[in-house]
C-alpha positions in Angstrom: 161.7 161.8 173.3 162.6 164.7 175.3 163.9 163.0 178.2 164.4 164.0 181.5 167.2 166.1 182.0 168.8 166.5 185.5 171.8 169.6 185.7 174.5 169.2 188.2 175.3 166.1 190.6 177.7 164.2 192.6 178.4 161.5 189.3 180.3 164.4 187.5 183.2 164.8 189.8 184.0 160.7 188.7 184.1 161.9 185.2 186.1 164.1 182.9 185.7 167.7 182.5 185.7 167.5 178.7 181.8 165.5 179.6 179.3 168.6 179.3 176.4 166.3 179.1 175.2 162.3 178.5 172.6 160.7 177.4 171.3 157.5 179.8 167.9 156.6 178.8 165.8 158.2 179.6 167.7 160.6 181.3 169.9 163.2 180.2 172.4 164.4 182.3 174.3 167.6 182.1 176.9 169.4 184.1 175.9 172.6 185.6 176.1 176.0 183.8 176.9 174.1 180.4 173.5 173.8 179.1 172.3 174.9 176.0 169.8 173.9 173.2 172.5 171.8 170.2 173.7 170.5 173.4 170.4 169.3 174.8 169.1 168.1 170.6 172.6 166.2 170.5 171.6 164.3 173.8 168.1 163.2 172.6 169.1 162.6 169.3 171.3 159.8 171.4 167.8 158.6 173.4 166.3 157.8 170.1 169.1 155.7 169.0 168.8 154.3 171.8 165.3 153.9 171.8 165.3 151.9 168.7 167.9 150.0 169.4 166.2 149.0 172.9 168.8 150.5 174.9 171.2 147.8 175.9 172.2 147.2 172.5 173.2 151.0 171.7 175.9 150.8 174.6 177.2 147.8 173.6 177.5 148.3 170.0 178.5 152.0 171.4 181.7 150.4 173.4 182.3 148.3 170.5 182.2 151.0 167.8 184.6 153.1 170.1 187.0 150.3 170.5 187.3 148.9 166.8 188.0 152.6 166.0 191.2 152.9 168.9 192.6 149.2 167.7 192.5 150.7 164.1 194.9 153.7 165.7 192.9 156.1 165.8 193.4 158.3 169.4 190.3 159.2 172.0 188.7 162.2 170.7 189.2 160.7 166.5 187.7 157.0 167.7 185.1 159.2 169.7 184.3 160.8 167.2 184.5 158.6 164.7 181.4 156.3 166.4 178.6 156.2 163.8 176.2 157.5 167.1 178.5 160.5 167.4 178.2 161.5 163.7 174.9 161.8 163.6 174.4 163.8 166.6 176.5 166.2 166.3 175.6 166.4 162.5 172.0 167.2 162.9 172.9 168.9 166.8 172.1 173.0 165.4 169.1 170.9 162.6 165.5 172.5 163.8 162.3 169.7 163.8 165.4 167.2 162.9 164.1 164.5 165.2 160.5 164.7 164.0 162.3 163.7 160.9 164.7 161.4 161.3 164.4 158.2 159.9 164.9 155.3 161.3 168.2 153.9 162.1 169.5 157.4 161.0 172.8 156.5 162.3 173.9 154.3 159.8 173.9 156.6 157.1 177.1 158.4 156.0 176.9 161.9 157.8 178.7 165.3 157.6 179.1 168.0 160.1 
C-alpha cells in the first residue's frame, strides 16, 4: 500500500515539531521539506499494520502499547519507541522490496535496528 501522501497543512502547527510525518490510513502525512524515502517506507510500513489489523484496532492497541510502556517508567521517546509498531518500522525503514516481503503480523516479532 503506497498510500496517499499529502506534504504540508494547517494540522501540523497542533502538533510537535519532533512529528516529520504520520501514517493515517490511508493517508500519509508529512511536514513540508522533511520528506524523504526511509521516511516515506517507515510510514507505509505503519498502513500495512494497520491494514491488517483493520485500522481501528492498530490505534488502539497503539495507545495501549505506548501507555503500558510510560506506567512501566519508561519516558516519551523510550515508551515511543519501545511500541512493537515502532520497532518494526524503523527496523526495516532503509530495507529495499521489505514490504513485498513482510510477513504477516511482522510486528510481533523481536526486531533490531
Amino acid at each position: 500500500m503506497k498510500g496517499l501522501i499529502i506534504e504540508g497543512g494547517w494540522w501540523w502547527k497542533y502538533l510537535p515539531r519532533v512529528n516529520r510525518a504520520m501514517a493515517l490510513f490511508p493517508l500519509i502525512l508529512v511536514r513540508k521539506g522533511v520528506m524523504h524515502p526511509a521516511l516515506l517506507q517507515h510510514e507505509r510500513i505503519h498502513l500495512a499494520q494497520q491494514l491488517e489489523l483493520l485500522v481501528l484496532p492498530f490505534y488502539l492497541w497503539y495507545i495501549l502499547e505506548y501507555t503500558w510502556h510510560r506506567l512501566t517508567g519508561k519516558d516519551h521517546l523510550q515508551a515511543y519507541l519501545a511500541i512493537s509498531f515502532e520497532r518494526e518500522a524503523y527496523a526495516h525503514e532503509n530495507e529495499d522490496g521489505y514490504l513485498q516481503r513482510r510477513p504477516f503480523w511482522a510486528f510481533l516479532k523481536r526486531h533490531h535496528s
